[in-house]
VMD Tcl script that draws the C-alpha trace (Angstrom):
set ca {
  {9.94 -76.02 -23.91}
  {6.48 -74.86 -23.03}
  {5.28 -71.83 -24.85}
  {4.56 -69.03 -21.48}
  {3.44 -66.24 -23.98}
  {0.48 -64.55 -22.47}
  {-1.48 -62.73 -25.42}
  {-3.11 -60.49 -22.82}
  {0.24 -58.82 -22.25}
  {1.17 -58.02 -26.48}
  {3.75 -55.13 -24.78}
  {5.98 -53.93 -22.31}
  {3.17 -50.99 -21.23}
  {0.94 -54.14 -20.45}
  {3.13 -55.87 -18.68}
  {3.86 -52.29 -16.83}
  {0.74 -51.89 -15.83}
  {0.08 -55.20 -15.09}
  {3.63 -55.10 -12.34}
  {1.99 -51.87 -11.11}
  {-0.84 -53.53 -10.16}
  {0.75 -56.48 -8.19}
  {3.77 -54.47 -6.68}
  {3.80 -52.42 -3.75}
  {4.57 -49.25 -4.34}
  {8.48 -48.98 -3.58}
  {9.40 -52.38 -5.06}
  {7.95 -50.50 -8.18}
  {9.07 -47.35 -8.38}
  {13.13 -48.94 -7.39}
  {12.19 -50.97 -10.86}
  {11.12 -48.32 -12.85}
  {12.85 -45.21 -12.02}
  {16.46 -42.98 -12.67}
  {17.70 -40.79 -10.84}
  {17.43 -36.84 -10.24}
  {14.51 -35.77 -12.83}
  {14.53 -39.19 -15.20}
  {15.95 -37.23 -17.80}
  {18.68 -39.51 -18.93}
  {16.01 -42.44 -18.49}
  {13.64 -40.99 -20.74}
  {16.30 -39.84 -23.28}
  {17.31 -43.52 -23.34}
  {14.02 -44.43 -24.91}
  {13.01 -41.46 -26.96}
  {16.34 -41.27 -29.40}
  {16.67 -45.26 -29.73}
  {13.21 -44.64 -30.87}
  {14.47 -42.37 -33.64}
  {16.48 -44.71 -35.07}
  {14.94 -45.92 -38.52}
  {15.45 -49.14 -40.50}
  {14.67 -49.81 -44.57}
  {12.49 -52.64 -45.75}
  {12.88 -54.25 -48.40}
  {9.84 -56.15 -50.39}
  {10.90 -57.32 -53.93}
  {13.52 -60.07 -54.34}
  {14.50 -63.29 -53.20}
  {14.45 -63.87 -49.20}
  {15.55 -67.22 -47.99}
  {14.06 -66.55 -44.13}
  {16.08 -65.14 -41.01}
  {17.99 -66.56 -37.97}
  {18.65 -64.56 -34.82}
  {21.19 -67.25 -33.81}
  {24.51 -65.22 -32.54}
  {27.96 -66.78 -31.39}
  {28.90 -64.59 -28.20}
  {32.74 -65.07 -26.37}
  {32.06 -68.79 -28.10}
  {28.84 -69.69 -27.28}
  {25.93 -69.54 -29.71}
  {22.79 -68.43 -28.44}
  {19.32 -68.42 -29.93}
  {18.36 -64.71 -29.93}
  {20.72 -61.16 -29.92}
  {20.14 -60.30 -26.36}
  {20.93 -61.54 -22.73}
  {19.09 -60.99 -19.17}
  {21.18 -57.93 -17.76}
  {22.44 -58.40 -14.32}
  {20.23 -56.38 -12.14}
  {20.73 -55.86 -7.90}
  {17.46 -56.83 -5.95}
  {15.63 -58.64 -8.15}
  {13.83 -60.57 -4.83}
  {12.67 -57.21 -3.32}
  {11.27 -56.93 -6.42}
  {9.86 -60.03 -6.34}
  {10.31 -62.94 -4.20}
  {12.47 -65.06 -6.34}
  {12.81 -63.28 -9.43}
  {16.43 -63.67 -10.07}
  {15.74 -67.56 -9.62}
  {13.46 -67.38 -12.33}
  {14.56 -65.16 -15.08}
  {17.84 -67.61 -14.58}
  {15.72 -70.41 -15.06}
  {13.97 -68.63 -18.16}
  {17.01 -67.69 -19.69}
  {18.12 -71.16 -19.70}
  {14.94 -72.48 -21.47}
  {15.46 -69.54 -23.96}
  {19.38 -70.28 -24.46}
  {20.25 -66.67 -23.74}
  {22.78 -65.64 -21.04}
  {22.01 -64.70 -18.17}
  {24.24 -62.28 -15.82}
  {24.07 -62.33 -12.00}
  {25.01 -59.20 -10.15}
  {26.83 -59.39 -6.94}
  {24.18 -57.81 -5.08}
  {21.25 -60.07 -7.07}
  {19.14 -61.84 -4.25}
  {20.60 -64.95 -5.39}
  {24.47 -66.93 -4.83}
  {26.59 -67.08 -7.60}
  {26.41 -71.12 -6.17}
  {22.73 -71.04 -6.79}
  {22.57 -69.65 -9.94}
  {25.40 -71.81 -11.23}
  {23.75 -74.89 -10.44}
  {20.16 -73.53 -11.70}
  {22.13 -72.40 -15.23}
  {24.59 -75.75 -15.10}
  {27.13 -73.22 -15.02}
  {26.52 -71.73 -18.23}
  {26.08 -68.04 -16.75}
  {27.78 -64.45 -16.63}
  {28.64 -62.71 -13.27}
  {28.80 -59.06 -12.92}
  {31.23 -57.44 -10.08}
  {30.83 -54.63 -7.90}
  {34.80 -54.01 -7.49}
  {35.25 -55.01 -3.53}
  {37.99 -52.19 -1.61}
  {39.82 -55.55 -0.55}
  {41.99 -57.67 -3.33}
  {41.14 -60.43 -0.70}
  {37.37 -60.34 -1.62}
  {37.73 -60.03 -5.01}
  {39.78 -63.22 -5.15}
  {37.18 -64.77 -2.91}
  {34.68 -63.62 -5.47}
  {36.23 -64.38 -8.92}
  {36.77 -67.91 -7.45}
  {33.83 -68.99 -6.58}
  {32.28 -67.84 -10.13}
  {35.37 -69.73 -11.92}
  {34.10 -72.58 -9.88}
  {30.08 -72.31 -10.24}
  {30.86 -72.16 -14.03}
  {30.89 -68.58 -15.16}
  {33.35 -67.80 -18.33}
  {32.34 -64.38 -18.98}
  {33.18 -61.89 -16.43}
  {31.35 -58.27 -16.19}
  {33.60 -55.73 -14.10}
  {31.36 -52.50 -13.48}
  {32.57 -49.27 -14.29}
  {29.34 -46.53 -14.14}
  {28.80 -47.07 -10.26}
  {31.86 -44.47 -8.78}
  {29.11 -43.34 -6.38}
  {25.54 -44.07 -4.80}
  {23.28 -42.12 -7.33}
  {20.74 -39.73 -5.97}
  {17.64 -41.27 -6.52}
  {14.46 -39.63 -5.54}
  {11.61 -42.42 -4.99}
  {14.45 -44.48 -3.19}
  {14.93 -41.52 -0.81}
  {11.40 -41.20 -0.20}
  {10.71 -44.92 0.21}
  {13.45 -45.17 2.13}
  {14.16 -48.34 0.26}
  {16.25 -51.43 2.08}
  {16.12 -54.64 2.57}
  {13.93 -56.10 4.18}
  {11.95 -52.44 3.31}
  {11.82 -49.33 5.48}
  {8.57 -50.47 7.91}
  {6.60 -47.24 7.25}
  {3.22 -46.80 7.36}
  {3.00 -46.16 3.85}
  {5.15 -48.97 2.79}
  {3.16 -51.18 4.87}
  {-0.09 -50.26 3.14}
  {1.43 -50.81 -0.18}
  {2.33 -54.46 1.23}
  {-0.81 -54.78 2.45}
  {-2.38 -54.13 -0.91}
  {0.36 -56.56 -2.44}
  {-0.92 -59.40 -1.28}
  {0.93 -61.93 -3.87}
  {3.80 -59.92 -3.21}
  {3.78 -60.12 0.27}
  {3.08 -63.91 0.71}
  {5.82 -64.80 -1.17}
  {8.36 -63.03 0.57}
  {6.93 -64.54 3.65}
  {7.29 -68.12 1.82}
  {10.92 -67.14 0.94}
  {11.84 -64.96 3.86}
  {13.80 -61.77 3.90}
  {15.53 -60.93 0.55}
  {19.36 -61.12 0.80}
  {22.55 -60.39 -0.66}
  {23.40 -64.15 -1.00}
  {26.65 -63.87 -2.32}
  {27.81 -61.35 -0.30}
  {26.07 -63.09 3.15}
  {29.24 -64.98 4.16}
  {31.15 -61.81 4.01}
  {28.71 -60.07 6.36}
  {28.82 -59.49 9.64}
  {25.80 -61.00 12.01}
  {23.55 -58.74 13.46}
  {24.12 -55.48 11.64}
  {20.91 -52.92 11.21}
  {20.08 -51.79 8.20}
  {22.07 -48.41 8.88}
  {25.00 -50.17 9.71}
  {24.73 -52.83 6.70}
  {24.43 -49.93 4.41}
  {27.88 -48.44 5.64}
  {29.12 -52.10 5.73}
  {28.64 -52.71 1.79}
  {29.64 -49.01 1.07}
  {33.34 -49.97 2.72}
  {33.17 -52.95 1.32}
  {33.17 -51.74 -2.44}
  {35.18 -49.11 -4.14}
  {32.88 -48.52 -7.38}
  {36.01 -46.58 -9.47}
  {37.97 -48.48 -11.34}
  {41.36 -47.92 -12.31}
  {43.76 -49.28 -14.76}
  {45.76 -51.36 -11.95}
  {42.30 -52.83 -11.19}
  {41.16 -53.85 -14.30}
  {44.67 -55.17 -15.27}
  {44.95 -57.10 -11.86}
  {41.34 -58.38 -12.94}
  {42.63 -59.02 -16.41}
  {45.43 -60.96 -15.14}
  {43.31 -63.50 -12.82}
  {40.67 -64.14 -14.91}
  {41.04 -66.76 -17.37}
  {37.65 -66.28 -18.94}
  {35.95 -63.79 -21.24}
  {36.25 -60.31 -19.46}
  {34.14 -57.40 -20.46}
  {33.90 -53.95 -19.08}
  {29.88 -52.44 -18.97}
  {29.45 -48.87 -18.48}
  {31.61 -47.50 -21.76}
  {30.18 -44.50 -23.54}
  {33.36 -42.50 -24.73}
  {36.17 -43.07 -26.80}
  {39.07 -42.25 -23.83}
  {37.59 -45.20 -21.67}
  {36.87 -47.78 -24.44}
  {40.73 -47.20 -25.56}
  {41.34 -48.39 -22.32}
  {39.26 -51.40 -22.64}
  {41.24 -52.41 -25.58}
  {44.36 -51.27 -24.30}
  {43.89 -53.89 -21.63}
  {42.91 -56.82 -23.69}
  {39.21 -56.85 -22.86}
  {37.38 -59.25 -24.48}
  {34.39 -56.83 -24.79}
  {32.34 -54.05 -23.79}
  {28.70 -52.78 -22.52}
  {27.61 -49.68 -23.95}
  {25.76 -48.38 -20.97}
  {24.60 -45.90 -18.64}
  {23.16 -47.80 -15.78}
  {19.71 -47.73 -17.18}
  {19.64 -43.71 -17.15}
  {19.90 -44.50 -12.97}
  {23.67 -42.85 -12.62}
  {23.78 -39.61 -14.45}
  {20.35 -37.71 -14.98}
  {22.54 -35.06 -17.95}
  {24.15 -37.92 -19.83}
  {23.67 -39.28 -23.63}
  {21.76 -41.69 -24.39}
  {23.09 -45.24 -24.83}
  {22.47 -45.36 -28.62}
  {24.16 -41.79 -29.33}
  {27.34 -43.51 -27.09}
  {26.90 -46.37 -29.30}
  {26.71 -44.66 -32.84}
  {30.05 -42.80 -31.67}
  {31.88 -45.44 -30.67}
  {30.70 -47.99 -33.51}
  {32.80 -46.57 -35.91}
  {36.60 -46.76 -34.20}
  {35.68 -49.76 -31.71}
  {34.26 -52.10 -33.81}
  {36.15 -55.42 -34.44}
  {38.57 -54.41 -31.95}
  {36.50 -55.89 -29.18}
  {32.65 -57.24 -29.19}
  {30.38 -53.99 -28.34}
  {26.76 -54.34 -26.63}
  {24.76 -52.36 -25.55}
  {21.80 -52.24 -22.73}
  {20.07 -49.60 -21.14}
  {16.07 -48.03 -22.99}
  {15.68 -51.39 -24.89}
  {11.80 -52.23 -24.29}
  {11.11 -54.19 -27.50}
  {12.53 -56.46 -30.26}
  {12.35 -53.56 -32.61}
  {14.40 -51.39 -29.66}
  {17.11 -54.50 -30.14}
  {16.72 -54.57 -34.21}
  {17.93 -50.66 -33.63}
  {20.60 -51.02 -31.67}
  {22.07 -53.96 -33.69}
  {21.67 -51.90 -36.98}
  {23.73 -49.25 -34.99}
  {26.55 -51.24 -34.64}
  {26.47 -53.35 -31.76}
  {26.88 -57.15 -31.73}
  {24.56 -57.99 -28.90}
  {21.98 -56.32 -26.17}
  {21.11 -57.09 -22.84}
  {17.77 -56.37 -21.18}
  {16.86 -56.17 -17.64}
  {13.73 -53.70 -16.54}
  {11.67 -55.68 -19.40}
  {12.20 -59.33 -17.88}
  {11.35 -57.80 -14.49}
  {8.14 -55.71 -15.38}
  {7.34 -59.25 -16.57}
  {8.17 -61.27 -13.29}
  {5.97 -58.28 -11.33}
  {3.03 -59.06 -13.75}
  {2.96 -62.53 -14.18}
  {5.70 -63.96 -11.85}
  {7.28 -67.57 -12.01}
  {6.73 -67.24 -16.19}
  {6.92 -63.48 -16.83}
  {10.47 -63.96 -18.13}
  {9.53 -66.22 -20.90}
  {6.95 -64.41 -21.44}
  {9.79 -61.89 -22.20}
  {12.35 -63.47 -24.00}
  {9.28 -64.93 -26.51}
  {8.04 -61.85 -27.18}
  {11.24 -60.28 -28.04}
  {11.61 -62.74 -30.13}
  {9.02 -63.19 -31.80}
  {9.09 -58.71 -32.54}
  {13.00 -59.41 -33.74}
  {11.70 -62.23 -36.25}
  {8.68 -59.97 -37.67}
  {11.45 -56.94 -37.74}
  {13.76 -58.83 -39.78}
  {11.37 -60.50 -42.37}
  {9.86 -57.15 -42.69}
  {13.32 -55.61 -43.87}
  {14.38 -58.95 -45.65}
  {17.69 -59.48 -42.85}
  {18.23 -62.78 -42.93}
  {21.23 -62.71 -40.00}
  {21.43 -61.07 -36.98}
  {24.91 -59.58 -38.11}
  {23.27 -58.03 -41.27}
  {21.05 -55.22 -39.39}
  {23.71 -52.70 -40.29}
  {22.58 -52.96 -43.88}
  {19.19 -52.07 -42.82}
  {20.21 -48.58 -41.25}
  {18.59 -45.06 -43.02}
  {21.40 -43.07 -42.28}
}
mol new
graphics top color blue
foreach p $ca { graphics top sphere $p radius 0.5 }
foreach p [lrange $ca 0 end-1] q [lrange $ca 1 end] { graphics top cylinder $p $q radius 0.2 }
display resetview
């Protein structure tokens, strides 16, 4: 595999600024923002932040190894691409290449149901080694439809979405009047305008889409009407009939993302989950919530063993991923850093990702003497 690290982006604030530049203004701000104030968003970062590890200098050290085993597939590093909706408004064919990156890395890689690419796609890019997240469809039928084709395309581990009950209130998507294709204002076309990158590449590619959805929608709607056409078409609460039906159709590894008490992760287990995401949607559902890692360093403690825990949501670094697995959880997912990197540097951004992660995890665990991935725990001041 090629090396794609780009030494003029050492961090995720380069690689920020660097999307910033080549994005128009919406694409970025749907990337980058929370909802309401950005409170819970900015929580998210600050207290993982406070989380501190012990080195240790004297002794014997025989080297480290992020390798993990996951639902019973071993992996080269301790976090996955998180499945994330409109990654081709974004950029024109991101979600085809942070598939194709997470390949090269051997890292999974999770599709949502509203990604800009099929689960058929993405199954044959990955050679069906891939995760698929669902938005729970209001119809059984659908669902079916849905947990078939995955099954089919390859996909053994299953995401069902709990966080999403409702459409959050997001300001800048208000304001933007974000869509797809976007809202044709005259500020949104000057931010295209001064895109150009962006904007010739969605003309090579065309109109981003729903692609595993398209099938299921009906010709000809405007934008109005597709938006009340996907709002029928998915009931975001889950229930315990849903996630049992779920649990009963799918043969594969099922975990449930969006757990941050105790009451719903009993349910988890309850069910025979295989595992759970620690998660609040990125800090993009509830502006007053905790932060992932305080969910995390509650639930650690009673939940651990019973089912495998990760976690997602203010991870920006490798050291961000040492601090969560120190806390307790057995694996992370990422998903704004792998896109700020596809918006800076496109087809390559997400290696240049996953290397650099990796290459902060290895300095983080030499520098506290860890030599597995599974031993961060040890490391923990506090």
């Amino acid at each position: 595999m090629l090396d794609h690290f780009n030494s003029e982006y050492p961090t995720l604030s380069h690689l920020m600024r660097g999307a910033k530049r080549r994005m128009p203004g919406f694409a970025y701000d749907y990337l980058s923002g929370g909802c309401f104030s950005d409170v819970n968003l900015e929580r998210n970062a600050v207290e993982l932040r406070e989380v501190q590890l012990q080195p240790r200098y004297l002794g014997d050290f025989s080297g480290a190894s992020q390798c993990v085993e996951l639902f019973g597939k071993e992996y080269d590093a301790p976090f996955g691409m998180a499945p994330i909706g409109l990654q081709g408004l974004m950029w024109p064919r991101a979600c085809e290449y942070l598939a194709k990156a997470s390949v090269d890395h051997n890292i999974p890689f999770c599709l949502s149901t509203v990604g800009t690419a099929s689960i058929e796609a993405v199954g044959e890019i990955t050679g069906g080694d891939f995760w698929f997240q669902l938005y729970h469809p209001a119809e059984d039928s659908l669902c079916d439809k849905l947990l078939e084709r995955a099954w089919d395309a390859g996909c053994r581990t299953l995401l069902i979405l709990a966080d999403t009950p409702t459409f959050a209130y997001r300001p800048r998507e208000i304001r933007n009047g974000l869509s797809i294709p976007p809202k044709m204002s005259l500020r949104n076309i000057l931010q295209m305008c001064r895109s150009p990158r962006w904007s010739i590449g969605q003309l090579r590619e065309g109109v981003p889409e729903f692609k595993t959805m398209k099938d299921y929608v009906p010709d000809g709607l405007s934008m109005k009407h597709l938006a009340q056409f996907m709002n029928k078409t998915f009931s975001g609460r889950l229930s315990h009939t849903r996630i049992a039906r779920i649990r009963d159709k799918w043969k594969g590894h099922l975990v449930i993302k969006g757990i941050v008490n105790p009451e719903d992760a009993e349910v988890a287990v309850s069910l025979g989950l295989d595992g759970m995401v620690v998660s609040n949607h990125g800090g993009r559902q509830l502006d007053r919530g905790q932060s992932t890692v305080r969910s995390l360093q509650q639930l650690v403690p009673e939940f651990k063993g019973k089912l495998t825990i990760l976690m997602d949501s203010g991870i920006e670094s490798g050291a961000d991923v040492a601090s969560v697995l120190a806390s307790g959880a057995d694996f992370t997912l990422i998903g704004r850093a792998p896109m700020y990197g596809v918006g800076a540097l496109g087809e390559y951004g997400g290696h240049h990702v996953f290397e650099m992660f990796k290459r902060q995890i290895q300095q983080v665990m030499e520098q506290v003497a860890c030599e597995r991935v599974g031993d961060f725990p040890k490391h923990l001041i506090g």
